[in-house]
Every structure is written in structure tokens, then in C-alpha cells.
Backbone as JSON, one array per atom type, in Angstrom:
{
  "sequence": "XXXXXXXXXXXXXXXXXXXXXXXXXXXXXXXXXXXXXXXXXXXXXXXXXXXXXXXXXXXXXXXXXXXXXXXXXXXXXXXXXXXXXXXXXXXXXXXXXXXXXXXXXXX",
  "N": [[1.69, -0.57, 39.61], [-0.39, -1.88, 37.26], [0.26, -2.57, 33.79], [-1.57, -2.27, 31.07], [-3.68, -4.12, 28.68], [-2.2, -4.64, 25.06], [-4.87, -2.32, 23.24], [-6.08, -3.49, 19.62], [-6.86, -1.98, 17.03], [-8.52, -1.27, 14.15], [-7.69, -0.04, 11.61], [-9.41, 1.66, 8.53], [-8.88, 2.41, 5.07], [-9.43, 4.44, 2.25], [-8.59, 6.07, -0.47], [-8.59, 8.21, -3.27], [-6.75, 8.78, -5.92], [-5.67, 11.4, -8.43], [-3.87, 10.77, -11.07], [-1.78, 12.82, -12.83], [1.13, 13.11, -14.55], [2.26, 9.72, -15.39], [4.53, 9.49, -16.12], [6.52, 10.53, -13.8], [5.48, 9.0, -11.09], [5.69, 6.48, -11.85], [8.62, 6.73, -12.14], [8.98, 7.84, -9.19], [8.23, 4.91, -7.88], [10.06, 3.26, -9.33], [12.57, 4.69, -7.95], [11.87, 4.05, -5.39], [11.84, 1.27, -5.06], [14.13, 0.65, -5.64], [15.98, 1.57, -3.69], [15.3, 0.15, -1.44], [15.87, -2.35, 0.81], [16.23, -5.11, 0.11], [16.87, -8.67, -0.68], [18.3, -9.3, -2.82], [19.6, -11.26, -4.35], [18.15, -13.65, -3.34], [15.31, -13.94, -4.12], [12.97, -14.59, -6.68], [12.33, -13.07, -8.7], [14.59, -10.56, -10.61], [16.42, -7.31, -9.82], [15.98, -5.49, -12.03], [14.12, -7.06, -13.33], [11.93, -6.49, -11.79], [11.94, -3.93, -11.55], [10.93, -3.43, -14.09], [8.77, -4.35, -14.42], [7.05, -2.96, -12.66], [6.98, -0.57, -13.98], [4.85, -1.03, -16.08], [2.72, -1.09, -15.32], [0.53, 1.17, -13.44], [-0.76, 0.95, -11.33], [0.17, -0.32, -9.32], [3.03, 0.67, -9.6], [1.75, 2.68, -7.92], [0.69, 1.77, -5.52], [2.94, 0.66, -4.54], [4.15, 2.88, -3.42], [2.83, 3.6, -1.3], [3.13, 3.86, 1.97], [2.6, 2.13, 5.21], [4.33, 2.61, 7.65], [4.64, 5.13, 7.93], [2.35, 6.0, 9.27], [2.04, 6.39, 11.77], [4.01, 6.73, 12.73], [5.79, 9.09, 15.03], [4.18, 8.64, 16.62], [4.53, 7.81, 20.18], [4.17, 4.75, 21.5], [2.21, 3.37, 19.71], [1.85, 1.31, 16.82], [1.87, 0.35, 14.14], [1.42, -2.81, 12.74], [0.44, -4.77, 11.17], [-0.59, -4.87, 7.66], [-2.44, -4.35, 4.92], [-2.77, -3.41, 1.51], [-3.71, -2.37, -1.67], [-4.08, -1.13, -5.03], [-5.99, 0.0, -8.0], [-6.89, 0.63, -10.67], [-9.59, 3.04, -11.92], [-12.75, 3.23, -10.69], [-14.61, 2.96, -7.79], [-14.61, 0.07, -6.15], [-16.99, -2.33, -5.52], [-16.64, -3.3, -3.06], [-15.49, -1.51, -1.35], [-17.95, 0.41, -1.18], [-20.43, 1.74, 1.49], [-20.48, 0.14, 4.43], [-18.61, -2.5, 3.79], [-19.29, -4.48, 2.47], [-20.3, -6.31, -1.05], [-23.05, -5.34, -2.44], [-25.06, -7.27, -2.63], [-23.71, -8.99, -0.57], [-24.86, -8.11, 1.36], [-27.39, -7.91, 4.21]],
  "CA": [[0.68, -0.32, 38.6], [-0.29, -2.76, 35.97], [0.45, -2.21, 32.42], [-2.75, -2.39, 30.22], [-3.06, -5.21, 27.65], [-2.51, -3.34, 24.08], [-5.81, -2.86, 21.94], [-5.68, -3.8, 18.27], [-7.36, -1.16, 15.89], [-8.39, -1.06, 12.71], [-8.02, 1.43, 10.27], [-9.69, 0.95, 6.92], [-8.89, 3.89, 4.34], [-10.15, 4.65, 0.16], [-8.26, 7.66, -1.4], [-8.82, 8.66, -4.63], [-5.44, 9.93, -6.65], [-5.17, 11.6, -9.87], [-2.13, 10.67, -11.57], [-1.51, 13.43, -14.23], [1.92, 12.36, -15.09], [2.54, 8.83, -14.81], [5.93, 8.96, -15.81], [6.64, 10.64, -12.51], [4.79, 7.79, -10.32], [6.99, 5.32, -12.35], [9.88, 6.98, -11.61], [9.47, 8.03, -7.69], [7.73, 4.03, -7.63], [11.47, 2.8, -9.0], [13.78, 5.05, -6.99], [11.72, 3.49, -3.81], [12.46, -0.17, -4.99], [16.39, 0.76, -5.86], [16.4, 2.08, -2.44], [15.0, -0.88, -0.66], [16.66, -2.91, 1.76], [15.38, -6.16, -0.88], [18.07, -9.58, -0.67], [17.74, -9.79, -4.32], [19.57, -13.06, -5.42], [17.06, -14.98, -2.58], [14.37, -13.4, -4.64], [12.77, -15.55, -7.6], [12.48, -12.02, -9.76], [15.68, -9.97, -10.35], [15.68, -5.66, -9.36], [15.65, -5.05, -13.23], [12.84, -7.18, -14.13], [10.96, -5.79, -11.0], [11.84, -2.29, -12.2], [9.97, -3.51, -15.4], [7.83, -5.14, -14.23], [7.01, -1.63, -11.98], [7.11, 0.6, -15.14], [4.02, -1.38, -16.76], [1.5, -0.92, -13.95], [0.86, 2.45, -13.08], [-1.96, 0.96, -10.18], [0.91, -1.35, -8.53], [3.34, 1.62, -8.77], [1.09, 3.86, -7.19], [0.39, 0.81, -4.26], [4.36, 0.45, -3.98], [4.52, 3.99, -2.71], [2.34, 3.78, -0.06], [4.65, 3.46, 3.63], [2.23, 2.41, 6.49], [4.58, 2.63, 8.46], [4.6, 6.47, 8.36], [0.96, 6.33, 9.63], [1.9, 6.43, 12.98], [5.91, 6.96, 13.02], [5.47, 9.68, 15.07], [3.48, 8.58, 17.98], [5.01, 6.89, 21.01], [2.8, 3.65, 22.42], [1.24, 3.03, 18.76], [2.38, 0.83, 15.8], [1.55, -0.5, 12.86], [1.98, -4.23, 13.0], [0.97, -5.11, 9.51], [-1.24, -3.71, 6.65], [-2.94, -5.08, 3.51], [-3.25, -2.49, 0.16], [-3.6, -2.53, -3.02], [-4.58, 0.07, -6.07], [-6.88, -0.35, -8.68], [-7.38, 1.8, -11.6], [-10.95, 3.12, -12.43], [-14.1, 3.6, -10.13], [-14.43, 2.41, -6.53], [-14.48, -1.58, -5.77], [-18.05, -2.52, -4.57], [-16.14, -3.66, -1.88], [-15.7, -0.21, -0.29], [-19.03, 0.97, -0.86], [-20.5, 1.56, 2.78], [-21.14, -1.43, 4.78], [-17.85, -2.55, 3.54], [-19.53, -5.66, 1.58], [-20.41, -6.17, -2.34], [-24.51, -5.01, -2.42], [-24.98, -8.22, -2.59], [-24.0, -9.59, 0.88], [-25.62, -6.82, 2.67], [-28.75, -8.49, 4.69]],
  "C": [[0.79, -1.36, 37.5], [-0.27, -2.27, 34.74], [-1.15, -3.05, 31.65], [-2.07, -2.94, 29.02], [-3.14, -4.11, 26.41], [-3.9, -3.88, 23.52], [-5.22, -2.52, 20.42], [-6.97, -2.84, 17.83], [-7.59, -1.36, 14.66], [-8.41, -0.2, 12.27], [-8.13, 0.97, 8.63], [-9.81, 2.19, 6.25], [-9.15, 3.45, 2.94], [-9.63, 6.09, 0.06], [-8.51, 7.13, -2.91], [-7.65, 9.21, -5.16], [-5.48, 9.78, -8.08], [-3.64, 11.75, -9.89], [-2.43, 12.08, -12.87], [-0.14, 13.69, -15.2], [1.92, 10.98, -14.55], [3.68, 8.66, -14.86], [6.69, 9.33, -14.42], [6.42, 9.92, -11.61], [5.76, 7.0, -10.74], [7.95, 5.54, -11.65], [10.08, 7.25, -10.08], [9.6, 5.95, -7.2], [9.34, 3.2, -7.91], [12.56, 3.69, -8.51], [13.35, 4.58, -5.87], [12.36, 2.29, -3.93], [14.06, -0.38, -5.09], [16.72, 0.54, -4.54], [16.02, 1.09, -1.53], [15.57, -1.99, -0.31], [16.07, -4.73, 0.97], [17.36, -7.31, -0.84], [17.86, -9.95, -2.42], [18.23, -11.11, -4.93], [18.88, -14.12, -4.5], [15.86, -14.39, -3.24], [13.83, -13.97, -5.75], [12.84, -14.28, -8.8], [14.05, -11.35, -9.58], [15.34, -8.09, -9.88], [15.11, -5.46, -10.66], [14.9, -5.51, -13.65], [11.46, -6.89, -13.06], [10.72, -4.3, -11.83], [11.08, -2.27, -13.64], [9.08, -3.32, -15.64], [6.48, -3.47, -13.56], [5.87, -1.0, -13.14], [5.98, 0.09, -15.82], [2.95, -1.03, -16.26], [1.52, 0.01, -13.23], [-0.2, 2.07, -11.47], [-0.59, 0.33, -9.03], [2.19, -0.05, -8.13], [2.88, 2.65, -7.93], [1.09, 2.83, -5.61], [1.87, 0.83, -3.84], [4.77, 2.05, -3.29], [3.71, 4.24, -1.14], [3.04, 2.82, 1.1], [3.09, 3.61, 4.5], [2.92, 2.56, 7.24], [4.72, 4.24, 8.99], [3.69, 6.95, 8.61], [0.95, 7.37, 10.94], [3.45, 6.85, 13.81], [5.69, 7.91, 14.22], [5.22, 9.82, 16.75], [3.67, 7.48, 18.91], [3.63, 6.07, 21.12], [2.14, 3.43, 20.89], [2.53, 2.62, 17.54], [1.91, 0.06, 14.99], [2.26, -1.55, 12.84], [1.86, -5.13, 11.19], [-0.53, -4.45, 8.69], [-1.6, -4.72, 5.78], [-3.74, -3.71, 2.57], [-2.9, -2.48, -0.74], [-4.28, -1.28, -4.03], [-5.2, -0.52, -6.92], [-7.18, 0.8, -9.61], [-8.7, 1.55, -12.3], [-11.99, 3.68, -11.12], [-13.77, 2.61, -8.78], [-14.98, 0.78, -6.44], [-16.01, -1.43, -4.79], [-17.72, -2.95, -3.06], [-15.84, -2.86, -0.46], [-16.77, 0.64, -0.45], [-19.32, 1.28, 0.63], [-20.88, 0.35, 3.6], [-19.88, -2.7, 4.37], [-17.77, -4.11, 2.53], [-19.83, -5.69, 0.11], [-22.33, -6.0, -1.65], [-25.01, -6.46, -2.13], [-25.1, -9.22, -1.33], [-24.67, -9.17, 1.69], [-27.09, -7.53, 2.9], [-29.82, -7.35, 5.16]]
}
């Protein structure tokens, strides 16, 4: 029997999260980076001015908590190979409107 070539998937997701503490977010956002497997003196930043750096940006800690890799953990034959996300505080990015373009490009 031949083994079937793998297909590649996309998955494109938009949540919405209310923060109603942020110092909580801060704080889970630096116990993940403590905890991370990070070579820090090949690193041009140090942990403590990450962890600062963290603590200023409640959109970037909110993005540093999100694990694709626990999309799919789970399920033999499927893996997350790599990912691209980011947070944004405020109203939704014309960018994820439907049609997944700014109004603009849409023909």
C-alpha cells in the first residue's frame, strides 16, 4: 500500500478576548517566558528586559500566550508545522473582515 502524500491546511482564526485584569495576563505572559526553553546570552535582549519589555504591552502579552502547538497535540497524523499571530488592541483589522482583504482590494 502506498502512503498518501500529506495535505497542507490552513487554518485562519479571529478571537475576541476581554482582558479584565491585565495584571493577570502580564503575569501568566511572564511565568511562560521564565519557563521557556530561550538560550538567553545568544539573544540580543536579556530575560529581564524581555520581562519588561512583556509587562508594557498588554496586546503582545496576550499574543505570547497563545501555544499552536496545542491545536492539534492530541491528534495522531496531524501537526502544526508553523503559525503566524499577532494581537492588536481595539476593533477588528480590515484585514479580517470577510474576504480576508482590506475593502479596498476586494474586486
Amino acid at each position: 500500500m502506498e502512503k498518501a502524500e500529506p495535505v497542507v491546511v490552513q487554518l485562519y482564526c479571529r478571537f475576541e478576548i476581554t482582558v479584565d485584569d491585565s495584571d493577570v495576563v502580564f503575569e501568566a505572559a511572564e511565568r511562560r517566558l521564565r519557563s521557556a526553553d530561550i538560550d538567553w546570552p545568544s539573544e540580543q535582549d536579556t530575560l529581564e528586559g524581555a520581562v519588561a519589555e512583556l509587562r508594557t504591552d498588554l496586546a503582545q502579552s496576550v499574543a505570547s500566550l497563545v501555544d499552536p502547538d496545542r491545536v492539534l497535540a492530541d491528534v495522531p497524523g496531524a501537526e502544526v508545522r508553523r503559525g503566524r499571530w499577532w494581537a492588536e488592541v481595539g476593533a477588528p483589522s480590515e484585514r479580517f473582515q470577510p474576504g480576508f482583504g482590506a475593502p479596498a482590494e476586494e474586486t
